[in-house]
Each structure stands twice: as C-alpha cells, then as structure tokens.
C-alpha positions as CSV (number, residue, x, y, z in Angstrom):
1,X,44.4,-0.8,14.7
2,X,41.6,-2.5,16.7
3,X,40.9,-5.5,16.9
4,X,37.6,-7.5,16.3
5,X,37.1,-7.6,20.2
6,X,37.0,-3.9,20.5
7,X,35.3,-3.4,17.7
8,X,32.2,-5.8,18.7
9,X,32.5,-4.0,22.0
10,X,32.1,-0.2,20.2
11,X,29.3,-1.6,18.2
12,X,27.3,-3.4,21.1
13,X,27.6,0.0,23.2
14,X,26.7,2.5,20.0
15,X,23.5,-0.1,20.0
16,X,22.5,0.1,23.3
17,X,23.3,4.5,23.1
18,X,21.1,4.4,19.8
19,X,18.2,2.5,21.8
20,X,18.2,4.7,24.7
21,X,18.5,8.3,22.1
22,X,15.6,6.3,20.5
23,X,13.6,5.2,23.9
24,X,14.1,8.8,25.0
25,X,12.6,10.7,21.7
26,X,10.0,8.2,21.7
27,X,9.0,8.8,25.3
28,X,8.9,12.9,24.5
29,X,6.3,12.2,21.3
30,X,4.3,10.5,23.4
31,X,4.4,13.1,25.7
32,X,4.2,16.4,24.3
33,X,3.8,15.4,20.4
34,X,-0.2,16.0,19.0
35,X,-1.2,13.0,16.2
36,X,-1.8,14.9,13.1
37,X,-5.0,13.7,11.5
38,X,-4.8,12.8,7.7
39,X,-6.8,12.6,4.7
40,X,-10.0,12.0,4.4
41,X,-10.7,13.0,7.7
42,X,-13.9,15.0,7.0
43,X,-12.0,16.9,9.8
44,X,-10.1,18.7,7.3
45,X,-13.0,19.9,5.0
46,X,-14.7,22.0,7.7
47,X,-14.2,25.9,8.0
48,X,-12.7,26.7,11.5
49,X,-14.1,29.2,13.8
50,X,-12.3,32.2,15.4
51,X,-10.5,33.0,18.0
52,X,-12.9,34.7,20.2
53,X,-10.6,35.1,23.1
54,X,-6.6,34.6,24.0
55,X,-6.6,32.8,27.2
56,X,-5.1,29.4,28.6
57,X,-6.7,27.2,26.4
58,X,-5.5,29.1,23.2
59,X,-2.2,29.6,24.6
60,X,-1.7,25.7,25.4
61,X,-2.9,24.6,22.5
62,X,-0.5,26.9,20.3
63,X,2.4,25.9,22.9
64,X,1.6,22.1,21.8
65,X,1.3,22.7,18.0
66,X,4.2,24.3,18.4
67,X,6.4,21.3,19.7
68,X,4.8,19.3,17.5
69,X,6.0,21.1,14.4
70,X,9.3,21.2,15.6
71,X,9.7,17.6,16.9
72,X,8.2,16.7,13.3
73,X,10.2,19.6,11.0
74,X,13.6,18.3,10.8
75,X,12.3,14.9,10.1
76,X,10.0,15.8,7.2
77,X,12.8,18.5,6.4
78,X,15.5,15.6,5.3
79,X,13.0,13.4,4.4
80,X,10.9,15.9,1.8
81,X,13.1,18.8,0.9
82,X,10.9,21.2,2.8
83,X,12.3,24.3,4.3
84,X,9.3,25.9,5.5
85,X,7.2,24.5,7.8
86,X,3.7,24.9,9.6
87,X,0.7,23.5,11.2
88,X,-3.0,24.2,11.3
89,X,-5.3,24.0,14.3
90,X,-7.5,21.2,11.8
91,X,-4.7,19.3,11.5
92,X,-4.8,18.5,15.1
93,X,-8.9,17.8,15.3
94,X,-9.3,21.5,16.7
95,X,-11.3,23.7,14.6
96,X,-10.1,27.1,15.8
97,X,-8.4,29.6,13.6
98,X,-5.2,29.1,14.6
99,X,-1.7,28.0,12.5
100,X,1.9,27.9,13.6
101,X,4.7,28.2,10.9
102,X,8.7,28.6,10.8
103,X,9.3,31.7,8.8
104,X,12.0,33.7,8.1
105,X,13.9,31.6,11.2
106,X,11.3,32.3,13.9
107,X,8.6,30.5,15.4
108,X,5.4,32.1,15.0
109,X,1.8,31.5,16.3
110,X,-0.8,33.2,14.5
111,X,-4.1,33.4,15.5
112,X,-6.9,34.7,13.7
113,X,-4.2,34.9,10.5
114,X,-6.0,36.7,7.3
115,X,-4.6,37.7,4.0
116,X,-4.8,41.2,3.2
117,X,-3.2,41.3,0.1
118,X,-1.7,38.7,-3.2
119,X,0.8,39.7,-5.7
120,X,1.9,37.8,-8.3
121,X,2.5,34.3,-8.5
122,X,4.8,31.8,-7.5
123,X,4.9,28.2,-8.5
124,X,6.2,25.8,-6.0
125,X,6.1,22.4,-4.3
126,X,4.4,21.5,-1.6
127,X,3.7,18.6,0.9
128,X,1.1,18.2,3.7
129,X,1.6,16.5,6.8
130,X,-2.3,15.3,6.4
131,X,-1.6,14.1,3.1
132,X,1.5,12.2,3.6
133,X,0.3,9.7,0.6
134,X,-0.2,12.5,-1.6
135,X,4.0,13.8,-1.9
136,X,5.1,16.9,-3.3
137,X,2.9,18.3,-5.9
138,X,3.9,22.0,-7.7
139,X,1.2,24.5,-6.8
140,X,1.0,28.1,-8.0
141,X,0.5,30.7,-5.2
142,X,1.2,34.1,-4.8
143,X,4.7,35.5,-5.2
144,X,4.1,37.6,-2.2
145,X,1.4,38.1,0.8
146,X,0.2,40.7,3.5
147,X,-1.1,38.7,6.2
148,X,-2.4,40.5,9.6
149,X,-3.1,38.1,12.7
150,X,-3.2,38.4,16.5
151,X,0.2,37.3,18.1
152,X,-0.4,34.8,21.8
153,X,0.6,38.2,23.4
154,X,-2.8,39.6,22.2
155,X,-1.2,42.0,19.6
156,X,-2.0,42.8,16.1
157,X,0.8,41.9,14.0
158,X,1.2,42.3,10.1
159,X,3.7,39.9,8.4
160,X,5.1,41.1,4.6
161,X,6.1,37.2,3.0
162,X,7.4,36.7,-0.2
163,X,7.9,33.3,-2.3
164,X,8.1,30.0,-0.3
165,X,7.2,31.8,3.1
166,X,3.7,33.4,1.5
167,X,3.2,29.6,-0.1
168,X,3.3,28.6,3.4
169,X,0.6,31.2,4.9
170,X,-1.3,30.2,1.8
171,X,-1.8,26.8,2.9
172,X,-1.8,27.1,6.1
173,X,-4.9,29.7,5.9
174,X,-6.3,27.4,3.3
175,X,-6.5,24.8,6.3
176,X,-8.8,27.2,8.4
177,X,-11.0,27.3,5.5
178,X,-11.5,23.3,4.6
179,X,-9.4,24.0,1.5
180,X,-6.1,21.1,0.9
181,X,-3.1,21.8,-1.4
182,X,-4.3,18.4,-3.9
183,X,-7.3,21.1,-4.6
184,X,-5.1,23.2,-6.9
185,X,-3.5,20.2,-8.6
C-alpha cells in the first residue's frame, strides 16, 4: 500500500513527465507542422493549378503535408471517428494540385490526382480539417473510384478505391477544384 507521501511524489513526477511529452510535441508542431487554413478563407474557393514539374519544391512541400497529416490524424481520429485521412495543397495556402491521404494503410502523395471513373454511391460522413465548426455531415459519394495521379517518384500510378477510401479522394480532389464537403449538404 502507499502512502500519501509517495503517492504526492508519483503524481508531482507524472506532472512534470506530462509537461515535458507536452513541451516536446509542442516544439515539433511548431517546427515541422503547416497551419491549416479554415473557412471562409477565399483560399479554399479557388481552382488549384497543376503540377507542371516534380522537383524540390514539390517534393518539400508534399514531405511537409505529409507530417502535418500525421501529427494531426490520430488526434482528429479519437476526437471525430475518422479513419481516413488526407490533406489538400489549398488547405495549406498553396494552390497547386497536390493532396496527401492515408489509404488502405499507406501514406500516399498524389500529385496531379484525377478521377477516371465513379460507380455507384456511397453515403457517408465526413469532416474537414478547414471546416472544423462545421462537424460531421453525411454526404453521398461514389461507392467506388479510379483515380490516376503522378507519384513524388515521377510515375504514373492508378489507384482502384472503394467506399470510405474513394469518399476520401472525392474530397480531397474536390479541394483542388474550390469545391467543400458543406456543398453537398
């Protein structure tokens, strides 16, 4: 049994660890982590432009949108029920064609990303990290995509998505093009 001196003592030094976990995550957002702009942001209404080239800029830029989303995923994942996640160029005040999204357990950046195909639908819900007011709203996409994009390697690449993962490309892509999931509501 302990007694109330060593428990004081546990608690004091389980504050101080939390401080310094916390001091140190808060130091690495400030760091590496990109601001996400929000609604209205007139930011978020404008079509992007493409990709013209892959080079350092590109690359970087993907590379930071890509620690972002995974600083800011397993908060927003126990906090709104998500399990898939992404991010779109807009979203970070860069108007280039360019998303990164968690699918099917990997980390992809897609530039250039276009749907070739829709099948079906698929109702859902969904919540925007630029409309954090806004919450989960049910939206109706398609049960299943084809989307072709150019990988940060510089190859083509064709991804087949089905059900939450093709809701995600959905609104992703519907970033590039100044188009926000409360449009469907």
């Amino acid at each position: 049994m302990w007694d109330r001196r060593t428990f004081v003592k546990l608690a004091f030094a389980g504050l101080i660890c939390g401080s310094g976990i916390y001091a140190t995550l808060d130091r690495y957002r400030k760091s590496n982590i990109l601001d996400i702009i929000e609604y209205p942001d007139p930011v978020l209404r404008q079509v992007s432009n493409p990709v013209e080239k892959i080079d350092d800029a590109v690359i970087s830029i993907g590379n930071a949108m890509l620690k972002t989303l995974q600083f800011r995923a397993p908060f927003d994942f126990f906090l709104n029920a998500a399990l898939y996640k992404g991010l779109s160029a807009p979203q970070i005040g860069v108007q280039k064609r360019l998303i990164v999204c968690g699918i099917y357990g990997e980390a992809r950046v897609m530039v250039n990303p276009v749907i070739l195909e829709r099948k079906g639908s698929y109702s859902s819900e969904e919540y925007c990290m630029s409309l954090p007011d806004h919450g989960n709203i049910k939206i109706k996409r398609s049960h299943s995509v084809i989307v072709e994009y150019m990988g940060l390697d510089g190859n083509q690449h064709r991804l087949d998505a089905k059900k939450g993962p093709a809701a995600l490309l959905e609104h992703e892509i519907d970033h590039l093009n100044g188009v926000l999931y409360i449009d469907y509501a």
